[in-house]
C-alpha positions as CSV (number, residue, x, y, z in Angstrom):
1,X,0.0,0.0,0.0
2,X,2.8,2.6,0.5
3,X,4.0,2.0,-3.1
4,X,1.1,3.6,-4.2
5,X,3.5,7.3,-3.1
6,X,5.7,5.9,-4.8
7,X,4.6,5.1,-8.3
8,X,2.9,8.6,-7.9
9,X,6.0,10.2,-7.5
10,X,7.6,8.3,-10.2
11,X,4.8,8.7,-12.7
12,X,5.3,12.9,-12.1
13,X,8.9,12.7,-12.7
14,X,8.7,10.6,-16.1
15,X,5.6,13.1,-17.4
16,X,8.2,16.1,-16.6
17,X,11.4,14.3,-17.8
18,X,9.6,13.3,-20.9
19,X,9.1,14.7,-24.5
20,X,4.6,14.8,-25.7
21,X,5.2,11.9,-27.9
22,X,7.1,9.3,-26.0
23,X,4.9,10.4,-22.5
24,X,2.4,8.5,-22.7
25,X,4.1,5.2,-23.6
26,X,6.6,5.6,-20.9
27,X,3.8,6.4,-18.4
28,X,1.7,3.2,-19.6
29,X,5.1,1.2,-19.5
30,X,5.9,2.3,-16.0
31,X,2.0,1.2,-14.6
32,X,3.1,-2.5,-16.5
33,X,6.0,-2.8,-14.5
34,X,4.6,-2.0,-11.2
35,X,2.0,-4.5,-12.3
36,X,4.5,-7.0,-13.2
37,X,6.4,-6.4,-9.8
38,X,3.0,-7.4,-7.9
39,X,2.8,-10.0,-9.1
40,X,6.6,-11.3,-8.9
41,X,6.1,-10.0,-5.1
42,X,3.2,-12.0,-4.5
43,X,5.2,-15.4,-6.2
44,X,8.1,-14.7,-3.8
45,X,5.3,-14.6,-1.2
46,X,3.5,-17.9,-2.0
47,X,6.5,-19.5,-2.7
48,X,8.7,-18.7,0.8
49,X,5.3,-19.4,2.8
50,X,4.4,-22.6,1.0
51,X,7.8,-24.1,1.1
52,X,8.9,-23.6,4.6
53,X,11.5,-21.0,3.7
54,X,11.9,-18.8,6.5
55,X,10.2,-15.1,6.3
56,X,13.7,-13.4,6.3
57,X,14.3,-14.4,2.7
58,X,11.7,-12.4,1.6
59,X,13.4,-9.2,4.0
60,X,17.0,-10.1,2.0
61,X,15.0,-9.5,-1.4
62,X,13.1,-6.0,0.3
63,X,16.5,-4.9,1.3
64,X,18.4,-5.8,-2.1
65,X,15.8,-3.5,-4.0
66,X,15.9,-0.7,-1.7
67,X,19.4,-0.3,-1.3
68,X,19.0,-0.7,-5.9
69,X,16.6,2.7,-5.4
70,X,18.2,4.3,-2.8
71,X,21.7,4.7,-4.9
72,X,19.0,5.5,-7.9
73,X,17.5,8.0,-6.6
74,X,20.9,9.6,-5.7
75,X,21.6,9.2,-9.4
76,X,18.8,11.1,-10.8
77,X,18.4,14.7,-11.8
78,X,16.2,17.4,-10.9
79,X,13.6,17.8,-13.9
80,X,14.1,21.2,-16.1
81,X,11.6,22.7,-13.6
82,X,13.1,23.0,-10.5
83,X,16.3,24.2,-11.7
């Protein structure tokens, strides 16, 4: 549920970082992918409760992607707005 800021947030930056004609498919693009993450999140879910892996696993795979978008958002530039 806290994603939701998230993909907000990320959806503004692409539509100001973006030129009219490629907007819209990088918009629609970004929605598939956060789609496509649900539902790899909810496979890494099922598969570490149905197997008897231990919960933990799944924090080792939270942590790998937010350290990935922690040094990505470090890397990112203001948009020709704010500068």
């Amino acid at each position: 549920m806290s994603s939701i800021g998230e993909v907000v947030g990320a959806e503004l930056y692409l539509t100001e970082m973006t030129k009219i004609p490629q907007r819209y498919w990088v918009v629609a693009s970004l929605v598939v992918f956060v789609t496509l993450g649900a539902t790899v999140a909810l496979a890494v879910g099922t598969l570490v409760t149905s197997f008897g892996f231990d919960w933990r696993i799944a924090f080792w795979f939270g942590a790998a992607i937010a350290i990935i978008g922690a040094v990505a958002r470090t890397n990112l530039r203001e948009t020709s707005g704010f500068h």
